[in-house]
Every structure is written in structure tokens, then in C-alpha cells.
N, C-alpha and C positions, 0 to 999 in steps of 0.2 A: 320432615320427621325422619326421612330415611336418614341423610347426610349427618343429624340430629345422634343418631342411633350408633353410627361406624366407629367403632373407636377397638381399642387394644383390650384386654381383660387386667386390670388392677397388678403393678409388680406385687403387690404383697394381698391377701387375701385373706390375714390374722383375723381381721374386725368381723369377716364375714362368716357364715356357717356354711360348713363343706357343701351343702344343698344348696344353698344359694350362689356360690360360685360355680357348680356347677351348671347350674342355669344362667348365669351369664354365659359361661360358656359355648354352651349350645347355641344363645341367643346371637352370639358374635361370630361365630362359624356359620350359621344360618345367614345372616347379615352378608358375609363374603361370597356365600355362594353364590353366583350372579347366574343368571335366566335371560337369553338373550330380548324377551322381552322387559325383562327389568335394565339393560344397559339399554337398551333404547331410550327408555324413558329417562335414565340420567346424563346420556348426551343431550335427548330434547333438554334438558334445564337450560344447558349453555345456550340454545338458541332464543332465547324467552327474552321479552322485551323486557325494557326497565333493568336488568340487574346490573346491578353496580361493580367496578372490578373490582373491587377487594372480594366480594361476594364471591364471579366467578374464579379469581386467584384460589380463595380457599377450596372451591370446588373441584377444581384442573389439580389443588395438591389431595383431594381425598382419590378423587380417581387414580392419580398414582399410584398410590398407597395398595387401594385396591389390585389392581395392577401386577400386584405381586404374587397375591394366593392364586394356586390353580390355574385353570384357564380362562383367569376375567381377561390379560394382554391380548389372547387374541380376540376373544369378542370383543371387545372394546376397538381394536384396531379393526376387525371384520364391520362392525356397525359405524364408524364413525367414518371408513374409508368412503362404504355403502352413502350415510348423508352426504359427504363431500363432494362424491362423481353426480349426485342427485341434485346439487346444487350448482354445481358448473355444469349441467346440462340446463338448466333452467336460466344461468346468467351468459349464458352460448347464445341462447336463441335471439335475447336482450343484445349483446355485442355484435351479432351480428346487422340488427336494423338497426343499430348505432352507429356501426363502422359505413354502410350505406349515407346515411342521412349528412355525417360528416364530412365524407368525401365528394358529396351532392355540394357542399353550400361554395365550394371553391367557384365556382363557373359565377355564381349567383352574386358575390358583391366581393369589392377589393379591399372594405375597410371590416380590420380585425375583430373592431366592438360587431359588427352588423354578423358578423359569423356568429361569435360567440352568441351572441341572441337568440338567431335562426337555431344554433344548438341547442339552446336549454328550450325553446319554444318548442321544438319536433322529436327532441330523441328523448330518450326515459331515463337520459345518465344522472337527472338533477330530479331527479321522482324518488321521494323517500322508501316505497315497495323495492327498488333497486338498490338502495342505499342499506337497506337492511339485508338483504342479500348477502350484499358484499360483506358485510360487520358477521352474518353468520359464520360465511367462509372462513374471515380471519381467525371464529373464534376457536373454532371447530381444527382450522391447520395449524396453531398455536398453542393446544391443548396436547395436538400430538406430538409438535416439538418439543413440548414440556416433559411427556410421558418418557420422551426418547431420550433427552439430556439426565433427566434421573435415572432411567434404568443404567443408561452407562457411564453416568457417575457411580452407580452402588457396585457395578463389574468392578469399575478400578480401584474400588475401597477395598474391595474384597482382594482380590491381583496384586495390592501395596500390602496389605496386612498380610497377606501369606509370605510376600518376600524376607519382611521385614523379620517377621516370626523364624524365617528358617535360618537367617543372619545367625554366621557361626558367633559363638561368644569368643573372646579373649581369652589364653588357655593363661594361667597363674603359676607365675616360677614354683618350681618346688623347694626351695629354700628360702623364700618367701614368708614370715611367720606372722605380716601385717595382716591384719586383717582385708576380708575383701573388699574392695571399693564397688558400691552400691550398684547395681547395673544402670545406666545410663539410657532415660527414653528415649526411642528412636518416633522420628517423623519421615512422612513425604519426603523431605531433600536431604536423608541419608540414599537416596535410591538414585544410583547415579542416572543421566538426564537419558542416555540411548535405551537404558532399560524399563524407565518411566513411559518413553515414547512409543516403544512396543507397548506396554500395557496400554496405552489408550488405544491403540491402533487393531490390541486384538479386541477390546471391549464394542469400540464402536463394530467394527467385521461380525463381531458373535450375534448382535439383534438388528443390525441395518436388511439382513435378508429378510425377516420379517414384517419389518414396517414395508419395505419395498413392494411386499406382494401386497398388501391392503390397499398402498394409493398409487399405483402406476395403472394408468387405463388410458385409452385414445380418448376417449371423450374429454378426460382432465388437460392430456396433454394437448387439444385441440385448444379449449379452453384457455392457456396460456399464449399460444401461437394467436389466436385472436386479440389477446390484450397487448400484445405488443403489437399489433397491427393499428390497433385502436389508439397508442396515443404516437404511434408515429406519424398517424394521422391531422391527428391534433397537435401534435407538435409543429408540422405544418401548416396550418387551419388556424392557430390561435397560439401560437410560440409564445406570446404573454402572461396570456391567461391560468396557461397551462399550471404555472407556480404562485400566481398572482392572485386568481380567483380562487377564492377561500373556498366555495362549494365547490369546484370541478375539483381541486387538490385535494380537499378532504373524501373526493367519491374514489379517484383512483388510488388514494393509500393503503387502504386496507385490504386490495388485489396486492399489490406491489409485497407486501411483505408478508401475504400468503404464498406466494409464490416462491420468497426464501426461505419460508418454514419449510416446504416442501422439498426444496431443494437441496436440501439438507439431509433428509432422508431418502431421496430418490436415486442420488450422485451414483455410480458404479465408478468411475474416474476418479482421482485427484485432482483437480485442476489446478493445483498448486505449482508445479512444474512448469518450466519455461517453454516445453514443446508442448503441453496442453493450450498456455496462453498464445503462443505465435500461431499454431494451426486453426482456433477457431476463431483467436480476433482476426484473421484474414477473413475466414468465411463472413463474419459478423459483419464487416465494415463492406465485403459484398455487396451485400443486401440493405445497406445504408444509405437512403436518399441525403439524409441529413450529413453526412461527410461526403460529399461528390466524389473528393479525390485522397487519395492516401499515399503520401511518399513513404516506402520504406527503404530503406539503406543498411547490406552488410553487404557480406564478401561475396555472395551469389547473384546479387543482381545490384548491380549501378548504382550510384547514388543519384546520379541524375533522371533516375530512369522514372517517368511520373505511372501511375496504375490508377488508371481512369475506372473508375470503381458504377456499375447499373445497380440501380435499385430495383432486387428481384419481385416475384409476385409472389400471391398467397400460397399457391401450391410448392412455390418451393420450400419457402417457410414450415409448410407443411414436412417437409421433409428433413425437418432437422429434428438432430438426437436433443436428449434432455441436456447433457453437458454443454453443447452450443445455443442450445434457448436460452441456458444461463449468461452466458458471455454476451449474447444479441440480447436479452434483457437490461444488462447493466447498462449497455453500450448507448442503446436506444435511448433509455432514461435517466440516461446520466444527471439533467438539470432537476428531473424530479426527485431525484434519491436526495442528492445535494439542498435539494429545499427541505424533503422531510426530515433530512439527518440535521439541517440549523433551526427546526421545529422542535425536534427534543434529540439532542447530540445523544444520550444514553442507549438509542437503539442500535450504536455501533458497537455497543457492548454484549448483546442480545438478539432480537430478530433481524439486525442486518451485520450481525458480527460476520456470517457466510461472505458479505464482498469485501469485509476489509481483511481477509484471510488471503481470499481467492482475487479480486478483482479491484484491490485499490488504487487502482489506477483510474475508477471514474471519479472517484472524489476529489472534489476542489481541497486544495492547499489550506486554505482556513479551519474545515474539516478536519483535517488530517492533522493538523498541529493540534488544534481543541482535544482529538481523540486520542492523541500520545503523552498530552500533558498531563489526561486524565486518568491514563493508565500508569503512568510513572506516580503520580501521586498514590493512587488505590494500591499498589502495590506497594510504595514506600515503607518501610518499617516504621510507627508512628512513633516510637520508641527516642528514635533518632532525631525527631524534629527539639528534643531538647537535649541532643549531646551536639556541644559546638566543639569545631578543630579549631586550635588559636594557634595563627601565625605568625610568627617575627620575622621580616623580610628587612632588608637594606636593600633599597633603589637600585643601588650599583650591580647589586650581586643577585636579583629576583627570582634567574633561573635556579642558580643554585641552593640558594635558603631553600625556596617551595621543592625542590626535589628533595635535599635532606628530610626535612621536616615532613612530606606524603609520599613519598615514594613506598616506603616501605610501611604505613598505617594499614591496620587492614582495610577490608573493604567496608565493616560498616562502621568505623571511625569517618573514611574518605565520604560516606554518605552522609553527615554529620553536615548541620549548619556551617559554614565558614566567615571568619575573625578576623582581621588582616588589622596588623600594625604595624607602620612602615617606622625603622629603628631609627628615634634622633628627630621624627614628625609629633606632634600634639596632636590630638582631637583623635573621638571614640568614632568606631566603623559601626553607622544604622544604615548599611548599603552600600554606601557612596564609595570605600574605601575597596571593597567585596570587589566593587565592577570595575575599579580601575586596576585592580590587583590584574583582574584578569583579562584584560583588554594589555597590559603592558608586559604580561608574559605569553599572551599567545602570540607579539611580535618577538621576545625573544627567544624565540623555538626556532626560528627560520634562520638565527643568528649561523655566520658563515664557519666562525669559532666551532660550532660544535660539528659541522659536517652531517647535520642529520637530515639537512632539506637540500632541492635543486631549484633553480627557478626553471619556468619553463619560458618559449622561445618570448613567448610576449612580455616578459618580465612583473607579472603579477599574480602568476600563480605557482603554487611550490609541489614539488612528488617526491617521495622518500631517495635519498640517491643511493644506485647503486655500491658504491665507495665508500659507506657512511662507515666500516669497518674499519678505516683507521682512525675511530676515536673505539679504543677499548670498551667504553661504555655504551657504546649506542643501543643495542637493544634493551639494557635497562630504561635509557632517554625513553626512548618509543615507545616503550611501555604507559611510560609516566609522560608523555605528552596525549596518548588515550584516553591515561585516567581524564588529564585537562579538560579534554573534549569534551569527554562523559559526563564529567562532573558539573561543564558551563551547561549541556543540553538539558541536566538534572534540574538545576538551579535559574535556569532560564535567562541564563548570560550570555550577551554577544563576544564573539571572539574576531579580533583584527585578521583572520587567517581565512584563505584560498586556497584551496588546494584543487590539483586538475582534475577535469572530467574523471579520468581513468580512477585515481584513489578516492574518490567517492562512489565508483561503484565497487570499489572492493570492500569500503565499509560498508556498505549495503549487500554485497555480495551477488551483485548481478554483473550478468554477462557483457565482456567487452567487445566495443566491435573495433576494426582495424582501425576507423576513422579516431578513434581517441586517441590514436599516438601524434596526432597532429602538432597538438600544440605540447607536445615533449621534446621532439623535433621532425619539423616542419618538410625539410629536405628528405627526410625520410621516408615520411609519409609521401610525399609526392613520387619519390623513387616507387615506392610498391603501391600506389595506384597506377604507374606506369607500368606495370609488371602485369596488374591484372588487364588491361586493355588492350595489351600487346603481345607476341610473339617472343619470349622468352630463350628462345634454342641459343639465340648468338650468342645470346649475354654468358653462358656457360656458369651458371650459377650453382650452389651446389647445396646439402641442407645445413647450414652451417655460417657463421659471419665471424668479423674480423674485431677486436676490441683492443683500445689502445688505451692503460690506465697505470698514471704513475709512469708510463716511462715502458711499462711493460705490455709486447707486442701477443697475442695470445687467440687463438683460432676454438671458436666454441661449438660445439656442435647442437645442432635442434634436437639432433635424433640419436642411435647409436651409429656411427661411423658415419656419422653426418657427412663431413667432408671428401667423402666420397660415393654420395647420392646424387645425380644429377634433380635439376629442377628442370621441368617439361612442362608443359601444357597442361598436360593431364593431371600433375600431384603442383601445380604452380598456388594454388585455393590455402592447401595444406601449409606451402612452405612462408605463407604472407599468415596465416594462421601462428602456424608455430613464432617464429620470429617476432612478431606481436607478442605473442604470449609472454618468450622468453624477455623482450626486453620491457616488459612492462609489468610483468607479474613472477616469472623464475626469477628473473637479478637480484627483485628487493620479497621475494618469500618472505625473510627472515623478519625484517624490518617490517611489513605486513602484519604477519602473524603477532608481533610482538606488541604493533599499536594496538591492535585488535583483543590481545589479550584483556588491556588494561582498558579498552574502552568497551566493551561486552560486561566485565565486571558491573558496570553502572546502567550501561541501555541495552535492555535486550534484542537481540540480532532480529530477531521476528517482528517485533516491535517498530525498529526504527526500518524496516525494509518498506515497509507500508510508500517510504519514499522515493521520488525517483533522484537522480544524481543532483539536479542544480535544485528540487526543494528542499535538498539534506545541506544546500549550501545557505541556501537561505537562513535556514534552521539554526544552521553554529553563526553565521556572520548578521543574521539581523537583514532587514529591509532595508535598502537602504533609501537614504533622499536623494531624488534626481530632478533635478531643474531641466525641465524640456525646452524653455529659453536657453538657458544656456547650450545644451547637445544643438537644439537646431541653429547658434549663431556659430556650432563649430564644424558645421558639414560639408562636407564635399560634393559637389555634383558631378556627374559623368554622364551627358548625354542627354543631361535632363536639365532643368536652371529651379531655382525658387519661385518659379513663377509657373511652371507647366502645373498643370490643374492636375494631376495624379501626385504629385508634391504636397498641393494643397492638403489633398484628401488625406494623403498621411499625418500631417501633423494634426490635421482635424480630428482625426482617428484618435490618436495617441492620445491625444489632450481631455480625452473621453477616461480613458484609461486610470482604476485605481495604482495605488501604491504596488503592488503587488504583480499585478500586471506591467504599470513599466518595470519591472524585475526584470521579470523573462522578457522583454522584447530587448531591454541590454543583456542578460544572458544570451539571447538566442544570435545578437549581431557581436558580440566581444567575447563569448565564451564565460564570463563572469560578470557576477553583479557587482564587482566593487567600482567605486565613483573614486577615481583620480581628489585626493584634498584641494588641489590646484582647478579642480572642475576638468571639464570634457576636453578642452585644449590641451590636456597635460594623457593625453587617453596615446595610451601606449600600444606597440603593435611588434611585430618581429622586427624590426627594424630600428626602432627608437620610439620615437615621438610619431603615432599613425591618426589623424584625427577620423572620427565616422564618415564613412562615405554612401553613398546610393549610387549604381551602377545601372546603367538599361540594358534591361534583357529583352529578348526577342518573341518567347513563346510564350502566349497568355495562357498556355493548359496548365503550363509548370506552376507550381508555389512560389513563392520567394525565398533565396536560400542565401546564406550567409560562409562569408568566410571568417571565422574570428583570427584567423593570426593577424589579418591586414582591417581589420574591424569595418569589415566590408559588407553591404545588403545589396543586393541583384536582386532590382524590382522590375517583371513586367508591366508593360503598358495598359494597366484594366482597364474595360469599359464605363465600368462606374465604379464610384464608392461605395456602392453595398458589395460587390464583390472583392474590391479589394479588402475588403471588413474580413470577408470571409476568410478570403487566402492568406492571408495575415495571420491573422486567429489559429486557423489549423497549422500552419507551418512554427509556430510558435508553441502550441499546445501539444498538437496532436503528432508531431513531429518529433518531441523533446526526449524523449526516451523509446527503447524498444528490446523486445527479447532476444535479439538477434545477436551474432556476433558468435562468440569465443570466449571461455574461460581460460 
């Protein structure tokens, strides 16, 4: 009756008699006044068995609503904080003789089913009084996420309308005797995007103090600290089950993604930032029995250097802030997130949109592609799906037609269906015509003709070249080979095209480490990994290098008056920094900036960051097929023969491996996924022709590491094949990217 009752008072009040509106009146001001024993009672609604969601949907938007007059926000936040910490003290006490009974059944039997039993037999995680618990929790920190995404959606409507309003007019010639032209409605993206981005940033700041003080308390925060306890436990205990069994996955969902409602409102940090992610995924992976070892690699510590990582105890856990709970939350549950999220993909858009913001790096690659495709759609203009671009191309001349013809379209013509009609060919384009258009001009962008690409030392991947300025037009090229890119990742076309490490993360826009100038050139990189290992005085270096182009001899400096800075010991960090920098990112700025123009116009920067550098290759070049027959009749051995039983294991390994996964194990040993046409014998290397090799290493603590210029894998001798699964796996996975490095 109450919910029944809440509504606005009638825009118009003609039909009714001034006496009877005013007793509506009354009766709707009365209605909002809220009693904090009346908001009790309509948080209890949400916890009440049987309601259905739409039911509580409409319920979570009148509370809203509410929410507005007076001071129902803080009561409603003061009462609902109150149930919440009332509920994680009561599901504390439950995790805790959980997490006991769990870590009990390891001694007791070695087969996984005989645990999980012994689980559901003795703990209460699989007792419906717990299960409802948890569903309360959800519904109760889901309600306040709802409360808090409105209030500061209505701040920023409010913050856009004011801006919008004070937008000077257009002043009108005075000799002028035309009439005036209509004023023109402004939107949302007349607000240029840095000013936009304040307004949300002061919106959110202006009520996040608020909700903060309702639900920040040791008890809640205990509360979390224990459920990552609890399924790292079970993650070890029953690493199957965990995403397999329907009942245990359905009981720890609806903690998991109370936990990012919360999260949400509790953050004082950004963690969006690249020193946010470095300094607490170190701590996170600390306290990680599930990653033993963690190699990281920049210019401050070795790349060979391994960091044998203990898994801490409860009380230190205990001692972590809320921004690192978040990061050991993700970290922890990576496989669980990744099963809820291919259980209904739409919660990357909503209660777990916080890690693909913050922490998309635990998401599986399947994921991540699902979640980009779905955002590029949802935002498409639908308008557009029936305006087609028709193009007339000649074979001979591909580059040039498609640059005339879209170079200069604007951007929502470019987003437009595309037509290809190849001049002097028969037969109408339903696809077929579309994907070879663009499979035959993403090879001819690399064309030597135009001077816009390099190859790098292994002759299969290409980087913007420095020089590219003696063709007049190159930054418009660059532009319009963006749009290309853009427009294949829009349309979900493969393109022929590789490009290095280094310029995928500047389309992505993450941090370079020294290690990416490797396969730019290879001697280079080995000169300034000699620099950092060694004693630098002799060599008399200075901040500043030598460049020889066209004929013309010319001294650049890093710094101001570079060329008479000495390099020392002490700034040696800086000057392999700088020089990096410079020759991977100052030389080609322009050419950067200029692809980037035209491929930002179509995939949004924030968007496609979600990836790291070899998923965003995947992404434009497609999966490709690799025949694991053919790589293993093209191998090399060193040390080792086809026959040593750590051999064995590998190819055993690998032949386990989806499509996706031999991806990255050829990224991780050649530096790209592309497959030689000629197959693995034709697999190329700085030298020529390098087929795969296996090398024997010495240290089994180390990982396995690869050299790609010489398509080379250095495997220790493991004791078994469950661990070389392991060191594998991580060195491949958890190795592939990092925030480290140099911009």
C-alpha cells in the first residue's frame, strides 16, 4: 500500500477541485516524510523472501526517488549501512567455521570429489539459511549502488544543463537584414570532453563522502578479508568445483559482487592509474599462494631476476587498505569472475563494470572481446546501420581509390555499412567482397612506395618510421590507415597487419618498457641492457645519440644540452629511459598522434585499453591456425632431444591447449601470432630463416623465458608435468604485459 501510495501530485489539477488537490497534497508530503522507523521497514521489503526482480527493481527505483526530498538519503543510507554491517557480522561468524572445516579436509583425502563432499557435508556454505544471507547482502549493497549511480547521474544533468544554458549565443552581423536562424538545440557533446570529465568527477566527489561514512566499518571490512580467504582456500581444495559446481558458484556470487557494489562507493583512491595498479598488484601477488612466482621486468630490476613470492597469513590480510582488498579480490578470483561474467556477460556493463574500468586485466581475452563488441554496438549510432559507403576501387590502385573516396568522409558516413566494387569485376559484395577489400589494403599500407611503415629486425612486423616525412602526405596516410584499423575492429574484420610490441601499446596507451625496443633493433637493445649491468664511466657517454639519415650526419640531444651531460651510474636508469623514449615515441610523435587521430574517431581510447598489447593484436589480425604437427616437425633442440620426457610434456601440454591459447604461447616464443603461409619452416628471425627452438636452462625456480628475435624458448628441467603446466601458464599469461616501464 505504501509503494502503492508514493507518487508526484498530478502536472495539471483542472479536473480536480482546489480542496481536493490540496489534500493530495498533504497526502504526498506526508508520504515522503520518512520516520526512521518507516525506512526500516521499507529496507526490510528488500530482504523478504519470494520477491521477484522486477518487483524489487521497481522498489530500489521508488527508494530513489525518495531519496531526494529532505533527509530520507541519509536515513536510508544510516539504516541500510546499520542492516548491512548486521549482516556481515552474522555471515563472519558462518566464514569463519567455513574457512576452518575447508582447510581441515586437505590432510583428510587427495581426491577432489571426496573434499568437495566432506564440504558440503560439514560446512553451511551449501545450507539455503546462508544462501539467503548472502542474496540479502546483495540486495541491500545493490540497492545502494543504484541509490548512488542516480544521485550522481541527477548532479551531472544538472552541471551539463547549467553549462549548456550559459553557452554564449552567436552575436548577429549588424548589416545583416536576414532573418535569424532558429537557435540550434544543444546536447551532451556540445560539452567539450575535459569539461564533461570534471563534471562527473565533481558529481561523483560531492555524495561519495556520504555513502562512505554509512558503509565503511571493521566489521564489513573483516567480512571481505575473510571471503577472500575463503575461496582462496577453495581454490585450492577444489580448483574444479569451484566454477563447475553449480551450488558452490551460485553461493559465492552474490558476495563477489556485493563486494564491487561496495567498492564503488568506499574507493578514496583512483585506481585507475598505472602506480595505483604496480604498487598494489605487487602486494596482491605477495600474498598469493596460487601465483608462487611472479617475474617482473623494467629498468629497475633485471629481467632475469625471479621474486619468489610467500603466501601471507590472516593477519596480514587483515592489514590491508580497501583499495588493495580490491586488487587481492580480483586477483584471487580471477577464474570465478571470468565464469560469472560468461554466465551473463551484461554484468561487465553494471555490477562488475568497477574491474573492467579498474582491473581488466583479470579477464579472459573471450570476455574482453564479448564486452567491447557489445559496447561498440550499444553505442553505435542505429541510424547508420542503413546508410552504406559505396566503393569503387581498381586492384591495381586499392590504396589510393579507398584513401580518395574515405579519407576525407566524415566520421559518421566512415561508420556507415561498407560496399566494395572492384572496377572491371562482376558480382555484388554480401561480405565476401567487404573482407577481401580489407585484408588486400591492410597489406598495402606496409607498401615500401609510401614510406609510412618499417619492418622490424625479424621481418614480420612493421612501426611507424621515423623518415616517413619524405612522402608529403604521410600524416594524412596515418590518419587514414587509423581510420582502417578502426573501422576493421568496428566491423569485425581481420587485417593482414603486425605491428610491434612498442605501437600497440601506444594505441592502447600504456607504458613502455626498455625491453620493446628489442625487436626494433636488436643490437640496440643489447647495447643498453649492457649499460644497465655494467659500469658505464669508460664508455664516456653522454645524454644525447648519433642519427644518420638520408646521407645526413646529425647529434640529437635527450635532454637540453644533452651532449654535454655526462652519463654515470647514478642518472645511467634515466639516460636508457630517455633514449627509449626518444627513439620509439619522440621520433615518430607525429605519425602516432596522427594514426591515433583517425583511429579514436571509431574505438574509444578507454574502450579498447581494456587490452593488453598482443590481445589488441589478436583483435585486428584475427586467431590464427596453427598446426602443432607441423611447429613440432620444425624444432630445434639444444641440450635436449625429442625424446627427453620434459619434451614429451610439452607438446602434451600444448596439444591440450585451445585456439587462443596456442596464440599466446607463439606470441610469447616469436613476439607475434602471425603463421609464416609456407608454415613454421618459413618462421623467420633476425637473421633470415630462424626455425623454433627449445634451449636448456639451468634454474628450475626461474619461469621459462623467450627470446623472440631468434624464436627462441629457454626451458628448465621440471620435475614434473604439473609444474611445468604451471610455469608455462604463468610465464605466458601472467608475464604478458605490465605497468612498468616508461612513457
Amino acid at each position: 500500500f505504501f509503494f502503492l501510495m508514493i507518487r508526484r501530485p498530478p502536472r495539471s489539477t483542472q479536473s480536480r477541485s482546489s480542496a481536493a488537490s490540496d489534500v493530495y497534497k498533504r497526502q504526498a508530503e506526508y508520504m515522503v516524510r520518512l520516520t526512521p522507523k518507516r525506512v526500516s521497514h521499507i529496507c526490510g521489503v528488500l530482504n523478504l523472501l519470494g520477491v521477484e526482480e522486477s518487483v524489487l527493481t521497481r522498489i530500489s527505483a521508488i527508494v530513489s526517488a525518495l531519496c531526494r526530498e529532505g533527509d530520507n538519503l541519509e536515513l536510508f543510507l544510516r539504516e541500510m549501512g546499520t542492516q548491512i554491517n548486521s549482516l556481515s557480522v552474522g555471515l563472519n561468524r558462518d566464514l569463519a567455521k567455513n574457512l576452518d572445516i575447508v582447510k581441515s579436509v586437505l590432510p583428510r583425502t587427495e581426491k577432489e570429489e571426496d573434499r568437495l563432499k566432506m564440504i558440503q557435508e560439514e560446512s553451511s556454505l551449501f545450507d539455503d539459511g546462508y544462501a539467503f544471507l548472502e542474496e540479502q547482502l546483495f540486495r541491500l549493497t545493490n540497492s545502494v549502488k543504484e541509490i548512488y549511480e542516480r544521485s550522481v547521474k541527477e548532479i551531472l544533468e544538472k552541471k551539463r544543463k547549467s553549462f549548456l544554458s550559459q553557452a554564449e549565443p552567436v552575436e548577429e552581423s549588424k548589416g545583416d537584414k536576414r532573418p535569424p536562424a532558429p537557435p540550434q538545440k544543444k546536447s551532451t557533446k556540445d560539452i567539450p570532453e575535459e569539461i564533461d570529465a570534471l563534471f562527473q568527477l565533481e558529481a561523483h566527489k560531492s555524495i561519495r563522502e556520504q555513502f562512505q561514512g554509512a558503509f565503511s566499518g571493521e566489521d564489513l571490512n573483516n567480512f571481505w578479508k575473510n571471503v577472500i580467504e575463503l575461496v582462496t582456500a577453495l581454490s585450492e581444495e577444489v580448483p574444479s568445483a569451484l566454477t563447475t559446481d553449480r551450488q558452490l558458484f551460485s553461493r559465492l556470487k552474490p558476495t563477489l559482487l556485493s563486494f564491487f557494489a561496495m567498492y564503488q562507493l568506499l574507493s578514496d583512491e583512483d585506481p585507475s592509474s598505472p602506480q595505483f595498479i604496480r604498487r598494489f598488484s605487487s602486494q596482491a601477488r605477495q600474498i598469493s599462494p596460487i601465483s608462487p612466482v611472479s617475474k617482473v621486468a623494467n629498468i629497475d630490476r633485471p629481467e632475469d631476476k625471479d621474486v619468489v613470492l610467500q603466501p601471507g597469513d590472516l593477519e596480514r590480510r587483515l592489514s590491508l587498505e580497501l583499495s588493495e582488498l580490491f586488487v587481492v579480490m580480483c586477483e584471487r578470483n580471477r577464474k570465478l569472475i571470468n565464469a560469472i561474467v560468461r554466465q551473463n556477460p551484461s554484468l561487465l556493463s553494471n555490477a562488475l563494470s568497477i574491474v573492467v574500468r579498474k582491473m581488466p586485466n583479470v579477464l579472459d581475452f573471450d570476455n574482453k572481446k564479448a564486452y567491447f563488441h557489445s559496447e561498440l554496438d550499444s553505442t553505435r549510432d542505429q541510424r547508420n546501420n542503413f546508410r552504406s559507403v559505396e566503393l569503387h576501387i581498381t586492384r591495381g590502385n586499392i590504396f589510393q581509390d579507398s584513401f580518395a573516396q574515405l579519407a576525407h568522409k566524415s566520421v559518421a558516413d566512415v561508420r556507415g555499412r561498407v560496399h566494395v566494387e572492384f572496377l572491371g569485376e562482376e558480382g555484388m559484395d554480401a561480405g565476401g567482397l567487404t573482407r577481401e577489400w580489407f585484408l588486400l589494403l591492410s597489406r598495402e599500407m606496409f607498401n615500401p612506395n609510401y614510406a609510412l611503415f618499417k619492418t622490424s629486425v625479424s621481418g614480420t612486423t612493421f612501426f611507424p618510421s621515423p623518415q616517413s616525412y619524405i612522402n608529403p602526405d604521410h600524416l594524412q596516410y596515418f590518419k587514414f590507415v587509423g581510420r582502417i584499423v578502426g573501422k576493421a575492429l568496428l566491423e569485425r574484420q581481420q587485417l593482414d597487419a603486425y605491428f610491434t610490441r612498442s605501437f600497440y601499446k601506444h594505441i592502447l596507451g600504456q607504458e613502455l618498457s626498455y625491453h620493446d625496443i628489442e625487436d626494433i633493433d636488436n643490437a640496440y637493445y643489447k647495447n643498453l641492457k649492457w649499460i644497465l649491468e655494467n659500469d658505464v664511466t669508460p664508455l664516456e657517454l653522454t645524454f644525447s645519440y648519433e642519427d644518420d639519415s638520408f646521407g645526413q650526419h646529425r647529434i640529437i640531444d635527450l635532454r637540453k644540452d644533452g651532449r654535454n651531460i655526462p652519463v654515470t651510474e647514478e642518472n645511467k636508469v634515466e639516460y636508457v629511459r630517455e633514449i627509449c623514449n626518444s627513439k620509439m615515441s619522440k621520433d615518430i610523435r607525429a605519425q602516432i598522434e596522427a594514426f591515433l587521430s583517425g583511429f579514436n574517431e571509431l574505438i574509444p581510447p578507454k574502450l579498447v585499453a581494456i587490452f593488453d598489447s598482443k590481445e589488441l593484436e589478436l583483435m585486428i589480425s584475427g586467431l590464427p591456425e596453427i598446426d602443432l604437427e607441423d611447429l613440432r616437425a620444425n624444432t630445434e633442440y639444444h641440450q635436449y632431444t625429442a625424446d627427453t620426457q620434459l619434451i614429451k610434456w610439452l607438446w602434451e601440454i600444448l596439444s591440450t591447449f585451445d585456439q587462443q591459447e596456442k596464440a599466446a604461447f607463439i606470441q610469447f616464443v616469436t613476439g607475434t601470432s602471425k603463421v609464416p603461409l609456407e608454415g613454421f619452416k618459413a618462421l623467420r628471425g633476425i637473421g633470415g630463416i630462424s626455425r623454433f627452438s627449445i634451449h636448456k636452462s639451468y634454474n628450475t625456480k626461474h619461469l621459462p623465458t623467450a627470446h623472440t628475435c631468434f624464436n627462441q624458448l629457454d626451458l628448465p628441467e621440471y620435475a614434473s608435468k604439473e609444474i611445468l603446466m604451471d610455469k608455462l601458464l604463468l610465464a605466458i599469461n601472467e608475464g604478458r604485459e605490465g605497468f612498468h616501464g616508461f612513457r
